[in-house]
Backbone as XML, in Angstrom:
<?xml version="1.0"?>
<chain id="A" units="angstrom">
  <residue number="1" name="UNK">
    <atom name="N" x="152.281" y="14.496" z="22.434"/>
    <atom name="CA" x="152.683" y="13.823" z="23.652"/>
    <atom name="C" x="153.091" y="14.860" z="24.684"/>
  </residue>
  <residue number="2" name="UNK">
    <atom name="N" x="153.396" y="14.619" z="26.287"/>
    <atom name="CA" x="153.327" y="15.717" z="27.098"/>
    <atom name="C" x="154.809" y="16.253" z="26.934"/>
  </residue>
  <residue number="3" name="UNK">
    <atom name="N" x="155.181" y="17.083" z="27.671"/>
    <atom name="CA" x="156.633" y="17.591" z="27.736"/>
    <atom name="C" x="157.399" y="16.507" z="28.557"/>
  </residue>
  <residue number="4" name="UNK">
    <atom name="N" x="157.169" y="15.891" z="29.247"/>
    <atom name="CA" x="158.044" y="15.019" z="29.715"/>
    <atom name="C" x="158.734" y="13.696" z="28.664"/>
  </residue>
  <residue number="5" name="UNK">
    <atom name="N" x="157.731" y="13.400" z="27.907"/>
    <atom name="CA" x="158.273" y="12.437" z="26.515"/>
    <atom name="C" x="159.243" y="13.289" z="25.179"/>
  </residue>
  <residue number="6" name="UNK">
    <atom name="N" x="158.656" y="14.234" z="25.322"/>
    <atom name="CA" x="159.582" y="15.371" z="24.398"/>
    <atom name="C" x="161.113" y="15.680" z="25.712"/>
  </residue>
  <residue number="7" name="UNK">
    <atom name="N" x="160.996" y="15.645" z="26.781"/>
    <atom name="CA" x="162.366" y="16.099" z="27.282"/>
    <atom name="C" x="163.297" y="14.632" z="27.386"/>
  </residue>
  <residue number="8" name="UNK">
    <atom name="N" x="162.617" y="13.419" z="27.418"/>
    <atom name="CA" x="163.067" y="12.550" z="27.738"/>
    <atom name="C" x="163.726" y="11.890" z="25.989"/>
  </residue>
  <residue number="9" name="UNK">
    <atom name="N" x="163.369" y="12.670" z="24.665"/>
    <atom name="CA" x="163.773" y="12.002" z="23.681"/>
    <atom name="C" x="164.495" y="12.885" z="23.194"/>
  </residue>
  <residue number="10" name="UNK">
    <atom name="N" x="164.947" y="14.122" z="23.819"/>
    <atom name="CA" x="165.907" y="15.006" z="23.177"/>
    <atom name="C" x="166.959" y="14.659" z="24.221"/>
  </residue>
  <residue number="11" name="UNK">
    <atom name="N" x="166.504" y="14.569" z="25.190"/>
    <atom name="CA" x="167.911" y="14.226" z="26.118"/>
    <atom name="C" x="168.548" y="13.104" z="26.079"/>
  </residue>
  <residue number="12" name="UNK">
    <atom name="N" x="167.951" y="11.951" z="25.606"/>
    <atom name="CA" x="168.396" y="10.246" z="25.915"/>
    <atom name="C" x="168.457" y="9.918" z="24.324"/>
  </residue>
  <residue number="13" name="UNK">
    <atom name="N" x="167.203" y="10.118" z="24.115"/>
    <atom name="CA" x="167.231" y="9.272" z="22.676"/>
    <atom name="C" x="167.743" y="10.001" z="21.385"/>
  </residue>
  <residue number="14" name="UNK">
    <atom name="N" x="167.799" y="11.394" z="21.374"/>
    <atom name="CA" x="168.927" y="11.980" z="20.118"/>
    <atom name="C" x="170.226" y="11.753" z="20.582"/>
  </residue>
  <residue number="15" name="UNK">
    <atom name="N" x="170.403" y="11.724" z="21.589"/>
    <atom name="CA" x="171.913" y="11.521" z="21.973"/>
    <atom name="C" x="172.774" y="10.638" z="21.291"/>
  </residue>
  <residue number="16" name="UNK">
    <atom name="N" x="171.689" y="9.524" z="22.030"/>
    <atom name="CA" x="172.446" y="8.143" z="21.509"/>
    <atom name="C" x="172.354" y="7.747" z="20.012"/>
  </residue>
  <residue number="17" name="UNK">
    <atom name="N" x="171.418" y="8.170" z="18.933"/>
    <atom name="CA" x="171.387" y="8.286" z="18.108"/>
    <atom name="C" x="172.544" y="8.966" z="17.416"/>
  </residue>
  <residue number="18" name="UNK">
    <atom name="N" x="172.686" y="10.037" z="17.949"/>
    <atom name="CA" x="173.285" y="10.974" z="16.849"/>
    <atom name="C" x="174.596" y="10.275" z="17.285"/>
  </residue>
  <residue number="19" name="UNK">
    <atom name="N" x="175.221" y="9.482" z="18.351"/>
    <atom name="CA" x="176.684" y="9.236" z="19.160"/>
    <atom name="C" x="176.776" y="7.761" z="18.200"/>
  </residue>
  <residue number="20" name="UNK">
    <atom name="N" x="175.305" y="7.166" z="18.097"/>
    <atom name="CA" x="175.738" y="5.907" z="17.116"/>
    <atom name="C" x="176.082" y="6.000" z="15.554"/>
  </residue>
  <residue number="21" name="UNK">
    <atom name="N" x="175.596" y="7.052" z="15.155"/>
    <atom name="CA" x="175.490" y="7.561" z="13.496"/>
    <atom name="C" x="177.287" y="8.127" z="13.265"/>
  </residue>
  <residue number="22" name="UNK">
    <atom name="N" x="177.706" y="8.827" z="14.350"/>
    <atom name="CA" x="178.620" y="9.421" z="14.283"/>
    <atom name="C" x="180.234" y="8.048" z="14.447"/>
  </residue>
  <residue number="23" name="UNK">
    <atom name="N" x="179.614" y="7.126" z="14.946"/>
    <atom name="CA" x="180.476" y="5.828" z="15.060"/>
    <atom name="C" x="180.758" y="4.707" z="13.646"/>
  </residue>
  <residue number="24" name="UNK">
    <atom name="N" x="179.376" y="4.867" z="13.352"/>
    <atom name="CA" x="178.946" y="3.575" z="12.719"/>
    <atom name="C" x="177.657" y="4.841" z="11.619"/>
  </residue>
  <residue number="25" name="UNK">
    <atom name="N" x="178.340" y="3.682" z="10.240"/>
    <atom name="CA" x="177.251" y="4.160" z="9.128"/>
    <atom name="C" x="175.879" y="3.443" z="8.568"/>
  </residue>
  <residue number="26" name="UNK">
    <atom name="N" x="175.172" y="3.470" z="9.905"/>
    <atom name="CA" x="173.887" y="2.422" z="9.830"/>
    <atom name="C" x="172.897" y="2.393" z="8.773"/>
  </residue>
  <residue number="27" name="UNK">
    <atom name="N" x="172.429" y="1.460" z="8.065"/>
    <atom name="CA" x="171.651" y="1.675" z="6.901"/>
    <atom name="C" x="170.673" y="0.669" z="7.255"/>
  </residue>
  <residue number="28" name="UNK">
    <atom name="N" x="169.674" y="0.119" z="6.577"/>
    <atom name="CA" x="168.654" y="-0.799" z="6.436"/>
    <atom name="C" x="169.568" y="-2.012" z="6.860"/>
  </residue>
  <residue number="29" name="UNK">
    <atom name="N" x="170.375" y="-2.207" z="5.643"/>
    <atom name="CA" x="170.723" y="-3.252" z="5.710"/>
    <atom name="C" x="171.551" y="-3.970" z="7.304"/>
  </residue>
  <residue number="30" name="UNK">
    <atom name="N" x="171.836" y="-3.438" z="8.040"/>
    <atom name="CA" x="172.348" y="-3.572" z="9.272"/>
    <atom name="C" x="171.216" y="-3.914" z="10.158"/>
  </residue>
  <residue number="31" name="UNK">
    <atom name="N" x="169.766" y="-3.649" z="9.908"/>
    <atom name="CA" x="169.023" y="-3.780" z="10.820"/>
    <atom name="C" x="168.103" y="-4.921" z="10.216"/>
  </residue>
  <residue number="32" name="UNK">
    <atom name="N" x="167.993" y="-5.704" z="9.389"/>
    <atom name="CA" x="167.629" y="-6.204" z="8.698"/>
    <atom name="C" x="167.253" y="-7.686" z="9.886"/>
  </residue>
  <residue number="33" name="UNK">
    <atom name="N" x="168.640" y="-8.274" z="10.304"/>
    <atom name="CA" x="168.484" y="-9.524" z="11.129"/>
    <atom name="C" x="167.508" y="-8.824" z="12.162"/>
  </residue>
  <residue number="34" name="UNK">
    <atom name="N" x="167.949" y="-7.768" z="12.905"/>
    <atom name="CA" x="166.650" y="-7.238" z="14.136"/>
    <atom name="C" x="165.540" y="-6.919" z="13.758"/>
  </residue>
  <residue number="35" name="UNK">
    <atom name="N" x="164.979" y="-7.111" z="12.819"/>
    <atom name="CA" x="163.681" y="-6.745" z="12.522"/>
    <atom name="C" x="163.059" y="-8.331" z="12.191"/>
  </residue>
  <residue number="36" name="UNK">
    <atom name="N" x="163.893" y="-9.204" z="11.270"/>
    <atom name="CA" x="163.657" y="-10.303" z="11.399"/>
    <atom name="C" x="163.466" y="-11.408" z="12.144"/>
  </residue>
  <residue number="37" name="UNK">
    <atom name="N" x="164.128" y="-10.654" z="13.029"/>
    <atom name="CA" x="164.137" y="-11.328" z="14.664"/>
    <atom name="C" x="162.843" y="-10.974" z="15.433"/>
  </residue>
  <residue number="38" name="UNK">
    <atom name="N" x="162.286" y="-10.042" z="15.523"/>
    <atom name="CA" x="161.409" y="-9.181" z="16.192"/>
    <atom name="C" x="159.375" y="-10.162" z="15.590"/>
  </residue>
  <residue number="39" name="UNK">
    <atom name="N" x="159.605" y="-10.326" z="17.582"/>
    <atom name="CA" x="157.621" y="-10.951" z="16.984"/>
    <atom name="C" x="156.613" y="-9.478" z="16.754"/>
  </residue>
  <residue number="40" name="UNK">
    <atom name="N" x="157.603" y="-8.520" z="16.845"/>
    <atom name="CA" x="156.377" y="-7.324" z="16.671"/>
    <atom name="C" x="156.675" y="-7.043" z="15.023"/>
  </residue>
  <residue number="41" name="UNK">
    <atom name="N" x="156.992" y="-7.416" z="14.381"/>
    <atom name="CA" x="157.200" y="-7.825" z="12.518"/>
    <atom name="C" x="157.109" y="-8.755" z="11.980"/>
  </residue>
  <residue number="42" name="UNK">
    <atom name="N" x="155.643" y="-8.379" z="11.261"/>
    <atom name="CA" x="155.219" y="-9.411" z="10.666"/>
    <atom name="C" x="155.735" y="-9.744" z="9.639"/>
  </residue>
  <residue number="43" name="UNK">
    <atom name="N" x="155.782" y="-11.130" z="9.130"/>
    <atom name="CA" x="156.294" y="-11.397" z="7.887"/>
    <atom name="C" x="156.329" y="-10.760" z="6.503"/>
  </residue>
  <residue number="44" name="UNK">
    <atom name="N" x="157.209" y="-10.376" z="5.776"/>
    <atom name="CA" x="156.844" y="-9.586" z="4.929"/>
    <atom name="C" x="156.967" y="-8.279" z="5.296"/>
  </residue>
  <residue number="45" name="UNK">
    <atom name="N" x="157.436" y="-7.515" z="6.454"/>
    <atom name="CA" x="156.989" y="-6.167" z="6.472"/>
    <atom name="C" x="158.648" y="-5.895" z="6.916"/>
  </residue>
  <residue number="46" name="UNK">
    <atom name="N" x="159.417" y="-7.196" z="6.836"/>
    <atom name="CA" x="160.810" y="-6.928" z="7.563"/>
    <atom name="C" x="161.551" y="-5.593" z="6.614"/>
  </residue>
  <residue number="47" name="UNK">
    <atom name="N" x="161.775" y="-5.420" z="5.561"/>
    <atom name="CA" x="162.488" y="-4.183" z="4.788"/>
    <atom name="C" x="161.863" y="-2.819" z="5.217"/>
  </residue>
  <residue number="48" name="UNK">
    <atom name="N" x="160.808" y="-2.847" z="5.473"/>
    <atom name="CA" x="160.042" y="-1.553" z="5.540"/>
    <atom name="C" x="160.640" y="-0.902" z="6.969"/>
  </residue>
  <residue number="49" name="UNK">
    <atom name="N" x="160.147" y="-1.932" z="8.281"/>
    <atom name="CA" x="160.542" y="-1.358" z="9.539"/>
    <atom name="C" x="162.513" y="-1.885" z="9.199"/>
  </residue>
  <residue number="50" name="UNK">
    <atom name="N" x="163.119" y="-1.938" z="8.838"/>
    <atom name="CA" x="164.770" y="-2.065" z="8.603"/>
    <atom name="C" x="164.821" y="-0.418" z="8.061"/>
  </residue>
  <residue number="51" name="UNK">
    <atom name="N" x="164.407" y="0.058" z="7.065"/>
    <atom name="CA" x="164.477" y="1.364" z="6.221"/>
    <atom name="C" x="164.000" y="2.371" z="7.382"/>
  </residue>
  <residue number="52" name="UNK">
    <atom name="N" x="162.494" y="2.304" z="7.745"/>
    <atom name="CA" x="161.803" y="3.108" z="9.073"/>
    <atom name="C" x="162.843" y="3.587" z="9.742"/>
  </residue>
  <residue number="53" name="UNK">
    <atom name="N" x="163.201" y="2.415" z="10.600"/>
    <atom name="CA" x="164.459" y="2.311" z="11.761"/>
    <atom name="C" x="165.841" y="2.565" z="11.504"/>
  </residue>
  <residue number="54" name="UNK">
    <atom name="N" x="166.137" y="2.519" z="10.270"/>
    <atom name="CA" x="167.600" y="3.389" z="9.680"/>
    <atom name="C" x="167.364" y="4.975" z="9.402"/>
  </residue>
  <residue number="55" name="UNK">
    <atom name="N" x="166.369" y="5.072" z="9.119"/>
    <atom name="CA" x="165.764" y="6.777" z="8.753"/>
    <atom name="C" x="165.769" y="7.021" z="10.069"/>
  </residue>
  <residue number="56" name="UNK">
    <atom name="N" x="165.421" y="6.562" z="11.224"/>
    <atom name="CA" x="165.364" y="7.281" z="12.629"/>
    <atom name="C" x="166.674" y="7.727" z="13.217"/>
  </residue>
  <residue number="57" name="UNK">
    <atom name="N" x="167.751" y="6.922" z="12.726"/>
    <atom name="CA" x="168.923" y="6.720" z="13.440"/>
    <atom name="C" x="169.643" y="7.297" z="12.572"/>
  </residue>
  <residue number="58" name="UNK">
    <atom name="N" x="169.455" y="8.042" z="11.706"/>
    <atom name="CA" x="169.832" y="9.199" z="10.461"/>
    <atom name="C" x="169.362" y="10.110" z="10.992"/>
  </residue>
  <residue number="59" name="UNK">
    <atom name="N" x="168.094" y="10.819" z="11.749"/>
    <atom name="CA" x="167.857" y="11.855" z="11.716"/>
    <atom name="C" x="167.096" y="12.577" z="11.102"/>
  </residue>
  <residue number="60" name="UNK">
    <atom name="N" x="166.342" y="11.002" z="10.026"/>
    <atom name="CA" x="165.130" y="11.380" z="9.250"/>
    <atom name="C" x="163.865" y="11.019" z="9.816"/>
  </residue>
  <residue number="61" name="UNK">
    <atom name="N" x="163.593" y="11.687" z="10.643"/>
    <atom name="CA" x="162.070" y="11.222" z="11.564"/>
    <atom name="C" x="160.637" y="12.173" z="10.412"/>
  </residue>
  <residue number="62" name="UNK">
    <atom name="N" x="161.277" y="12.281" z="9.701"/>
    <atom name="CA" x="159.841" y="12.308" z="8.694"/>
    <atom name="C" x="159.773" y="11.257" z="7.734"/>
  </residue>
  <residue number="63" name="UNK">
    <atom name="N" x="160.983" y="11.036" z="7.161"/>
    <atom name="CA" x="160.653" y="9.724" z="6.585"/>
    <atom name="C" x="160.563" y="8.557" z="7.067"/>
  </residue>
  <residue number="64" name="UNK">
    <atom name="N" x="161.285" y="8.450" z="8.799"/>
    <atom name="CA" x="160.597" y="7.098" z="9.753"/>
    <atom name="C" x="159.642" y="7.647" z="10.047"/>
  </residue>
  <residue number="65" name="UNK">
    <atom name="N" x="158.969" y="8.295" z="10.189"/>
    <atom name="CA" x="157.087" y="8.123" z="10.586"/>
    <atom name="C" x="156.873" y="8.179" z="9.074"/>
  </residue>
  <residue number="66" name="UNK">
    <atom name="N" x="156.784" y="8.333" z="8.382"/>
    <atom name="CA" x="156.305" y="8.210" z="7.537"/>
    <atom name="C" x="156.236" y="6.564" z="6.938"/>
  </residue>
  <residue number="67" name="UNK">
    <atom name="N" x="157.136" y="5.927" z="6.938"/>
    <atom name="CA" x="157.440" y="4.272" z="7.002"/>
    <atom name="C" x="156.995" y="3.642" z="8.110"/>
  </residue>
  <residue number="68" name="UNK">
    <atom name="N" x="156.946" y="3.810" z="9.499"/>
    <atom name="CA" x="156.438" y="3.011" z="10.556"/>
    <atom name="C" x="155.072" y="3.529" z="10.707"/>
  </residue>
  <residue number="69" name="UNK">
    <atom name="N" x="154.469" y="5.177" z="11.375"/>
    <atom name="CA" x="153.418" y="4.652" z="11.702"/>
    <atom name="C" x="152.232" y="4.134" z="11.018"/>
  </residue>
  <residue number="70" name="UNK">
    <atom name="N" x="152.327" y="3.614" z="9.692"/>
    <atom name="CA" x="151.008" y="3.133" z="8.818"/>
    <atom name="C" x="151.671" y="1.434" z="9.405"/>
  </residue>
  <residue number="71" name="UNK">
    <atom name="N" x="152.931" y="1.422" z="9.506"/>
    <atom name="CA" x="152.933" y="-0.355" z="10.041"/>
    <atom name="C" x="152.439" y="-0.654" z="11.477"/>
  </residue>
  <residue number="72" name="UNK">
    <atom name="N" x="152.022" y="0.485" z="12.296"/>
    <atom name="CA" x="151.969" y="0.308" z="13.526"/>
    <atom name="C" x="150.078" y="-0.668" z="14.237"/>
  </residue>
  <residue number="73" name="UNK">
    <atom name="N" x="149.537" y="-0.608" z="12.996"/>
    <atom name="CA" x="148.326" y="-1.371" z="13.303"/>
    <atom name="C" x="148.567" y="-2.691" z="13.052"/>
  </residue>
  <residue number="74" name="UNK">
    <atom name="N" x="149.264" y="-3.177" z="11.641"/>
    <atom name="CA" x="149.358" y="-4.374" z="11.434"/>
    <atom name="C" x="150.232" y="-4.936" z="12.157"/>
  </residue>
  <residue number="75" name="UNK">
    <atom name="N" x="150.972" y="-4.502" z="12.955"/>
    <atom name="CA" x="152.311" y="-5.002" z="13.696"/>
    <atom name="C" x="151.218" y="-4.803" z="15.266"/>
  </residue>
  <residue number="76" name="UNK">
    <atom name="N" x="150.495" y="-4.444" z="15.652"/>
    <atom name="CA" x="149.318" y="-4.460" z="16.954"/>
    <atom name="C" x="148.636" y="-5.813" z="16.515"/>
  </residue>
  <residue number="77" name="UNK">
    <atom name="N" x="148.195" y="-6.074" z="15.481"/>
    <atom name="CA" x="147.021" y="-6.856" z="15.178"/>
    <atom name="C" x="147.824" y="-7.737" z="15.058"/>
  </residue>
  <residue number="78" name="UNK">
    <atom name="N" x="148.990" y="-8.210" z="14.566"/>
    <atom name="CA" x="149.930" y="-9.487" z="14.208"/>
    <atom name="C" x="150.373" y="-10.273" z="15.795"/>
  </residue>
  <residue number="79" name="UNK">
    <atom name="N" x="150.801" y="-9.048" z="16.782"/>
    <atom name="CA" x="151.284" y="-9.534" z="17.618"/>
    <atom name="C" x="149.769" y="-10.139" z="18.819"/>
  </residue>
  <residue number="80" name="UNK">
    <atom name="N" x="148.668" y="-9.711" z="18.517"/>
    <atom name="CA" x="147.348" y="-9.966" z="19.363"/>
    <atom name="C" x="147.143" y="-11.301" z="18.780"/>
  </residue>
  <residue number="81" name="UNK">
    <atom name="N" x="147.075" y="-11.620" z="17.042"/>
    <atom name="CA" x="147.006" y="-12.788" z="16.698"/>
    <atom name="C" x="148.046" y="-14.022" z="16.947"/>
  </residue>
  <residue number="82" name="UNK">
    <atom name="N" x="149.004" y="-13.702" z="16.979"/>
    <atom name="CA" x="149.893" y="-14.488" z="18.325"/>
    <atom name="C" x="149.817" y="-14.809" z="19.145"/>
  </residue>
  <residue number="83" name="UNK">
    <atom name="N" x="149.094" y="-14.067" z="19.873"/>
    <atom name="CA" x="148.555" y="-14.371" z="21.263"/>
    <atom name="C" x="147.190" y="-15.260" z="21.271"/>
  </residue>
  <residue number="84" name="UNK">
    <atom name="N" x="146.798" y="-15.578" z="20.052"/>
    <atom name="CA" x="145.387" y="-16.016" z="20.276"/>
    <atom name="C" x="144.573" y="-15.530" z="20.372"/>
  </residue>
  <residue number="85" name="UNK">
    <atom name="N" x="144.677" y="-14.020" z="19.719"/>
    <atom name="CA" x="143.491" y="-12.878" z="20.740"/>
    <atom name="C" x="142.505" y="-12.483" z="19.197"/>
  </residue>
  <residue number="86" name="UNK">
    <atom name="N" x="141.667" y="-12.895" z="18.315"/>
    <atom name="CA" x="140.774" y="-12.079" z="17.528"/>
    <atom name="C" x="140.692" y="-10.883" z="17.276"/>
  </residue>
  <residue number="87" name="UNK">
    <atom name="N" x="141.270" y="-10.594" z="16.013"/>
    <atom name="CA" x="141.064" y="-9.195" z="15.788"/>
    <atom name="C" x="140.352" y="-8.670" z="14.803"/>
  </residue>
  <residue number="88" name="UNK">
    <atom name="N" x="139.564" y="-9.494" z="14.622"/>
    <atom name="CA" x="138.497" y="-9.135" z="13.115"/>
    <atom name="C" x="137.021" y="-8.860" z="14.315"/>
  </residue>
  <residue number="89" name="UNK">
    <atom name="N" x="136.428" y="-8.075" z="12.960"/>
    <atom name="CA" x="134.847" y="-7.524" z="13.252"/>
    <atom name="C" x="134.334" y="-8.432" z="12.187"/>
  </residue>
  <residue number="90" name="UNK">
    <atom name="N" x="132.874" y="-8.472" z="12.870"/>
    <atom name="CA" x="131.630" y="-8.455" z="11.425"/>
    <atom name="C" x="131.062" y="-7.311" z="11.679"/>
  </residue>
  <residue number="91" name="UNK">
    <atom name="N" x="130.709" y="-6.627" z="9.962"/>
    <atom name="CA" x="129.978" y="-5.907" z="9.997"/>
    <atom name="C" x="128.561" y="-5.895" z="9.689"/>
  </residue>
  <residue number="92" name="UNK">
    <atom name="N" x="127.941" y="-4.742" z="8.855"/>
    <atom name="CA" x="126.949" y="-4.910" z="8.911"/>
    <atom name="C" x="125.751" y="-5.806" z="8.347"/>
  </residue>
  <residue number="93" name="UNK">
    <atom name="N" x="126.987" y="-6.106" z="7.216"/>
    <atom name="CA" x="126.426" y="-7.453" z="5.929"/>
    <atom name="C" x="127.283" y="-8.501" z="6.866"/>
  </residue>
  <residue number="94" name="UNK">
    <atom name="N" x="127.371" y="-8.741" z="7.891"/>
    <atom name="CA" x="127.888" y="-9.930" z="8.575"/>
    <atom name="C" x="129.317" y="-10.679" z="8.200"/>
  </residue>
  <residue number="95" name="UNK">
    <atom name="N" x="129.953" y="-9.760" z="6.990"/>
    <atom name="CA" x="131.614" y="-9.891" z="6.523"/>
    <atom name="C" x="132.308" y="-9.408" z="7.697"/>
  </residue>
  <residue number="96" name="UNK">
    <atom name="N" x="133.378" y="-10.708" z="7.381"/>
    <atom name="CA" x="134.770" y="-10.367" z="8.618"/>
    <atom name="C" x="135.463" y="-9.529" z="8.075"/>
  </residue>
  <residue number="97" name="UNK">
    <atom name="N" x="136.313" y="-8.552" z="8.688"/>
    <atom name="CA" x="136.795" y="-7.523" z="8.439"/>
    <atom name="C" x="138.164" y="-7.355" z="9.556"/>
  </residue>
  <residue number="98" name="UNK">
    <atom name="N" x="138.610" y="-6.860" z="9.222"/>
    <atom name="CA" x="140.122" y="-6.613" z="10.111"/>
    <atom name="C" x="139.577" y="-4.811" z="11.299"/>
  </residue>
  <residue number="99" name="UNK">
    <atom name="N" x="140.088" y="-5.072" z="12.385"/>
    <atom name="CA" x="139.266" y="-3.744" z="12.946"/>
    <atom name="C" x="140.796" y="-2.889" z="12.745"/>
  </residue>
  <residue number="100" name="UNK">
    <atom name="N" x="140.229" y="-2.035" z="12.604"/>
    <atom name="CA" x="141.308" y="-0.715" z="12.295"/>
    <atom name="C" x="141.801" y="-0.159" z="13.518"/>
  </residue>
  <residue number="101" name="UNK">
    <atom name="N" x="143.176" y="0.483" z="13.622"/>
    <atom name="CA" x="144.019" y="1.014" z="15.122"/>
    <atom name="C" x="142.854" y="1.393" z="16.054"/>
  </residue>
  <residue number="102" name="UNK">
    <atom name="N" x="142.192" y="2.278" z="15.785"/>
    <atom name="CA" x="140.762" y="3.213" z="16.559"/>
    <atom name="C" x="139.959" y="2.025" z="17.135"/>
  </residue>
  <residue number="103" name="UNK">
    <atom name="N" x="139.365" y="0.841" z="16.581"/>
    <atom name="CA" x="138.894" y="-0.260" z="16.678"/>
    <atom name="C" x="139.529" y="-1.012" z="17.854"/>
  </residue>
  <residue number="104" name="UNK">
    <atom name="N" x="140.629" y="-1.334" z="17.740"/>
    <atom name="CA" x="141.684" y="-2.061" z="18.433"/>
    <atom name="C" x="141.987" y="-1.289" z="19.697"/>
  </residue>
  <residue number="105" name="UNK">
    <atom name="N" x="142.293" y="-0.684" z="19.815"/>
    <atom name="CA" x="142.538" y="0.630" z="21.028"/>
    <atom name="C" x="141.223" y="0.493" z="22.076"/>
  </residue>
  <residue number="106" name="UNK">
    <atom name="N" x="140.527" y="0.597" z="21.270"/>
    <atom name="CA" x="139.211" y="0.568" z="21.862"/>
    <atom name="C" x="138.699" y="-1.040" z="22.278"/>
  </residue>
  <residue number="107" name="UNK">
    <atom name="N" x="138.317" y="-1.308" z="21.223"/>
    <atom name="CA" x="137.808" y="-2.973" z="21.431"/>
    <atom name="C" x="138.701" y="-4.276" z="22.255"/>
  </residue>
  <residue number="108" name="UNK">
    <atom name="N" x="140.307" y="-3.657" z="21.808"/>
    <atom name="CA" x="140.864" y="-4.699" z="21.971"/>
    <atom name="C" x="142.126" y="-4.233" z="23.245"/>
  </residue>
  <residue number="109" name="UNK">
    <atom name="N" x="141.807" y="-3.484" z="23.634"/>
    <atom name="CA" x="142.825" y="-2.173" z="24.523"/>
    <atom name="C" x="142.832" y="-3.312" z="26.157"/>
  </residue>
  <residue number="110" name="UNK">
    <atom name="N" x="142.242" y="-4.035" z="26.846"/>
    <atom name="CA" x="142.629" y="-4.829" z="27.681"/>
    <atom name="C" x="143.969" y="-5.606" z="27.590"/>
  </residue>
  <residue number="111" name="UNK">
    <atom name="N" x="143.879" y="-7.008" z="26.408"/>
    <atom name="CA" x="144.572" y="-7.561" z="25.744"/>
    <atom name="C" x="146.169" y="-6.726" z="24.883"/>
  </residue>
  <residue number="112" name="UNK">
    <atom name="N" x="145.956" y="-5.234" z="24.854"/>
    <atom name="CA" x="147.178" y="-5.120" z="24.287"/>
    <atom name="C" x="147.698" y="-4.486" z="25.588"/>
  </residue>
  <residue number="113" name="UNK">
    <atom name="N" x="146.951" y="-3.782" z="26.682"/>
    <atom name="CA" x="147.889" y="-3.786" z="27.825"/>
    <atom name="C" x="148.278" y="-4.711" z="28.293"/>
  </residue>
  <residue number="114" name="UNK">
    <atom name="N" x="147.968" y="-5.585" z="28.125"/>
    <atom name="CA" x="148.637" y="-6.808" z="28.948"/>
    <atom name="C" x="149.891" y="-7.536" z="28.064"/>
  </residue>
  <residue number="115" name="UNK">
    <atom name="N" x="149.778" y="-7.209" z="27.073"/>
    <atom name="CA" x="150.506" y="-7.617" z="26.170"/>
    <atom name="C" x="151.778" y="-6.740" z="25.986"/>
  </residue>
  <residue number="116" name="UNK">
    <atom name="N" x="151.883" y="-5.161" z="25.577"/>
    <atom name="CA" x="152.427" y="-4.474" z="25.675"/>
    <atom name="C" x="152.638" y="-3.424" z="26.893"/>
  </residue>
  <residue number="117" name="UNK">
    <atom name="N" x="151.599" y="-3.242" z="28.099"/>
    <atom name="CA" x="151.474" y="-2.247" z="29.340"/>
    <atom name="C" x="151.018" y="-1.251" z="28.993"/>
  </residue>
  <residue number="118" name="UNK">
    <atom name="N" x="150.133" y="-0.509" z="30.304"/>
    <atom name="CA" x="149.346" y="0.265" z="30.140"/>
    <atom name="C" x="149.977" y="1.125" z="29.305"/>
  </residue>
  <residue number="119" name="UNK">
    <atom name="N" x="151.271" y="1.680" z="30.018"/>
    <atom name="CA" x="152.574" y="3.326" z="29.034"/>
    <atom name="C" x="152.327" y="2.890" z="27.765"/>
  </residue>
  <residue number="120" name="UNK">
    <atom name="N" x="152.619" y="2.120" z="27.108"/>
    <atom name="CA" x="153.064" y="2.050" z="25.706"/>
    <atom name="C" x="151.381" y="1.901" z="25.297"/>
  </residue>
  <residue number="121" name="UNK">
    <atom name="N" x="150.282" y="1.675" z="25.504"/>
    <atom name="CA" x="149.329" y="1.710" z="24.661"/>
    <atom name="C" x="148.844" y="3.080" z="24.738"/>
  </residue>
  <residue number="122" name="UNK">
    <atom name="N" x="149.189" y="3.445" z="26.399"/>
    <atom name="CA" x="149.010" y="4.980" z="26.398"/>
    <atom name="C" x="149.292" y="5.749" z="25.635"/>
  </residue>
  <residue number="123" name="UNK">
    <atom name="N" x="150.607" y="5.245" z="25.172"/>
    <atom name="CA" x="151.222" y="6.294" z="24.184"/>
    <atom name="C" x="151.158" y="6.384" z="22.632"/>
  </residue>
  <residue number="124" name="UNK">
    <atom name="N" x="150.784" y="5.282" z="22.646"/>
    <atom name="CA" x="150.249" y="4.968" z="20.900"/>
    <atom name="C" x="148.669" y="5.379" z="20.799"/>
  </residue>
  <residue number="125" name="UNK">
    <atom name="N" x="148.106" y="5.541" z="22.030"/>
    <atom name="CA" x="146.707" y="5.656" z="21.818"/>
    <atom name="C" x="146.778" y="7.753" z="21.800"/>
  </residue>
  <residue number="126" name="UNK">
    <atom name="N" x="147.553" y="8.459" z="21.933"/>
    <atom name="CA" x="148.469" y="9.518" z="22.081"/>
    <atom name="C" x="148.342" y="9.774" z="20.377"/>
  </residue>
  <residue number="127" name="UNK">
    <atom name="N" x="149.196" y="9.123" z="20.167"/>
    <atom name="CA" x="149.899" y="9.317" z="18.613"/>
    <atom name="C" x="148.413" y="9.328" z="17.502"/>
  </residue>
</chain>
């Protein structure tokens, strides 16, 4: 990502992180209702992004990417199917198939700006 997203997450977003960790001893379990709450988590995936999102706010950003970004397609494709929006292919034997992040970005990249805005697909299309 450019230097301006790297200056803007050491300055704002470790801050507040490290100022909330140092208050409060946040674990999964604290984030549990906000993830359950959240239409960008799909059913079933609520413990995973709760653990992800407690590892971030620890200071473990290898073990939150390592937990979120493999959820970050099915949590794209969950929230498009919400919307009503198709996210399967046929391929070449004419089977439906789920299109993969690269797929989606591409195929389906109108619909998730509008859904999410141009920045944020920008930036996942980045990652």
């Amino acid at each position: 990502l450019d230097i301006q997203y790297q200056i803007w997450v050491e300055s704002r977003v470790k801050p507040a992180t490290q100022n909330l960790m140092t208050k409060f001893a946040v674990d999964d379990g604290h984030l549990m209702a906000i993830v359950s709450a959240s239409p960008f988590v799909p059913s079933g995936y609520e413990h995973i992004y709760a653990l992800g999102l407690a590892r971030f706010l620890q200071g473990d950003m290898v073990s939150a990417c390592h937990l979120l970004f493999p959820q970050l397609e099915n949590s794209l494709r969950h929230v498009l199917s919400d919307a009503g929006i198709d996210t399967s292919k046929l391929d070449e034997e004419l089977l439906q198939e789920d299109r993969s992040l690269s797929g989606l970005l591409s195929n389906r990249r109108e619909q998730l700006e509008s859904v999410f805005g141009i920045d944020l697909i920008y930036t996942i299309d980045l990652l």
